[in-house]
Phi, psi and omega in degrees: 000131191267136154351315219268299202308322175304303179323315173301330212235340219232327195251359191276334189238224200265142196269154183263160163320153164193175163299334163311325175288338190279312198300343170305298186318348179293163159298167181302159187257334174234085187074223220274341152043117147263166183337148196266159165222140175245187205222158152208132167286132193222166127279182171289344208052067208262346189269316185308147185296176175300321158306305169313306188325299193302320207256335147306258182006315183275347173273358193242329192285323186320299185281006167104356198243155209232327176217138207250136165237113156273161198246031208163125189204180144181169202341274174359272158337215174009301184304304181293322155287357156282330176328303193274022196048039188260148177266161167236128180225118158328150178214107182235150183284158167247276231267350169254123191236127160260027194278165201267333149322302137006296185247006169263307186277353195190071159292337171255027164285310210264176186315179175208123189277173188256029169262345196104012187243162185268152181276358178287323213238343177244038190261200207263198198011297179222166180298357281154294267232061168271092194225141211298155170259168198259007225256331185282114181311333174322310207297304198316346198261314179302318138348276166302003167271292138041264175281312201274348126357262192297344176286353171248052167282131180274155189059343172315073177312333182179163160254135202247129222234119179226158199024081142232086176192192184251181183316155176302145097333296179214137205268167184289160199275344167254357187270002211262337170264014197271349191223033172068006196251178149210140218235050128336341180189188195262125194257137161295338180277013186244341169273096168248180345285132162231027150331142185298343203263327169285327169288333171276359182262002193243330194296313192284317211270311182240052192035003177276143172248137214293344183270000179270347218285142188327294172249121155321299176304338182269342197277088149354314180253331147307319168288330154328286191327317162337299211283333195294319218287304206270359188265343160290327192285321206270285206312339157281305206294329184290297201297336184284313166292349176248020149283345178261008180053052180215141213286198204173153223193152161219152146269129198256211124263122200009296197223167186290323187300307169327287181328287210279003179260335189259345195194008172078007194246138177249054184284025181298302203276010165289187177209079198239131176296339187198136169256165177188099228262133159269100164274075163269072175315335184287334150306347194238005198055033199255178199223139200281036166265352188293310189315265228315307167321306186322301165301318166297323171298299192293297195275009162267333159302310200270158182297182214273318199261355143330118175274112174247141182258096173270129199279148166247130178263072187317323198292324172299343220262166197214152147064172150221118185334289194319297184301332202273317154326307200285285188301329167294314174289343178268324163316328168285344200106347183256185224268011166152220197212162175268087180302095186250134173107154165298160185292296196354291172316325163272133131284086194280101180114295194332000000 
């Protein structure tokens, strides 16, 4: 199941209760703590009556969670999870954009791979996987139209920046028989940007042109040239949300050495009020004490005064997982967890 269908099918109505959920609800666990705060990637449930609205909304605080990044909203929607002490965060795609405009009127906004094809009309894995290169001023500004859009949204608490990076290079390790591959070193039709804007910008910057160079993958300042590309894109985008006063949020990859071998993102150098790293383990074939490696890697990067939120992949947890996750992430440092998907889903303790 791809991320966009779990969102359709996983996220829409009310979480039921569980020993997992009391446990969010619990005090911090570790020492001197301040309150933990928790998250959940969502919709609005924009169909449900206003009462429904209301009695989720009393249902996601019941379980501990503090603050909702919607994937879908309106006017309503947002006044009544403020209502309920709920925080509101925008959950927006940034950098995979499939709108057809988009890709009818500005086909050369997107990545470009190092066989030559392009994500607008080629893109990698699934059909949906479009994605803007960050390195072209059009795109950053169309962005940054964008954030400041929504930054004059009433109720709004923040915006939450999810795929700001380029295509996986290389998928987490359990998603790899699902597409026939094994993905041991940078495959070229997985490998981006070689956009005309990126080579003449790499070009400029060391006299190289990054699609001549003998190894590509191996070559240091090109994978720099990258992580600068997109970490520049989010520190504009950041500075346009706290001029509208408004907080700014990411979805990451697990830990920072993941991010930057799989996807390019150096989010340590963001200038983000909070990270929310997906320590989905099970992507990783891992067992869920690993997020507590994961998290401790994230939070000795980012400055002291950073919050990182480790995100769960519920649909994954058997038994219980959920608790054993929840304490490994907190045990790692952080400052609670991020929820993708409903309580429903777990059986905690069974």
């Amino acid at each position: 199941m791809n991320r966009r269908t779990f969102i359709q099918t996983a996220a829409q109505g009310t979480l039921g209760l569980s020993t997992a959920s009391l446990f969010l609800n619990t005090p911090p666990l570790l020492g001197d703590q301040p309150p933990l705060k928790n998250w959940i990637w969502t919709d609005g449930g924009e169909n449900l009556k206003p009462a429904e609205q209301t009695e989720r909304f009393q249902k996601f605080r019941q379980a501990g969670i503090k603050a909702v990044l919607f994937s879908g909203y309106n006017r309503e929607v947002l006044a009544r999870a403020k209502d309920q002490g709920l925080e509101t965060h925008a959950w927006i795609w940034t950098l995979c954009r499939g709108d057809k405009e988009l890709l009818e009127q500005h086909p050369d906004w997107y990545v470009v791979n190092r066989r030559g094809e392009s994500a607008a009309g080629k893109p990698a894995y699934v059909d949906y996987y479009h994605f803007l290169c960050p390195s072209h001023e059009e795109v950053r500004q169309h962005l940054a139209k964008a954030v400041a859009k929504l930054g004059d949204t009433d109720n709004l608490d923040g915006i939450h920046l999810d795929y700001i990076r380029y295509p996986d290079v290389i998928l987490p390790v359990a998603l790899w028989k699902n597409y026939n591959l094994v993905q041991n070193e940078e495959l070229p039709p997985f490998d981006y940007c070689y956009c005309e804007v990126c080579r003449a910008a790499f070009k400029k910057q060391t006299g190289e042109d990054p699609l001549k160079l003998p190894d590509p993958p191996s070559h240091a300042a090109w994978r720099q040239y990258r992580y600068d590309s997109v970490t520049q894109l989010v520190n504009q985008l950041a500075a346009v949300a706290h001029e509208k006063h408004k907080q700014i949020t990411a979805a990451v990859f697990p830990s920072p050495t993941l991010a930057k071998k799989m996807v390019r993102q150096d989010w340590a150098r963001w200038n983000l009020d909070a990270i929310l790293p997906m320590t989905y383990n099970r992507f990783y074939n891992e067992e869920p004490e690993w997020i507590e490696r994961a998290v401790k890697e994230g939070v000795a990067a980012l400055p002291k005064d950073r919050p990182l939120y480790a995100g769960l992949y519920l649909p994954d947890f058997k038994g219980g997982e959920f608790d054993r996750a929840l304490q490994s992430a907190l045990a790692g440092g952080a400052k609670g967890v991020a929820l993708f998907g409903g309580l429903k889903t777990v059986k905690s303790g069974a």
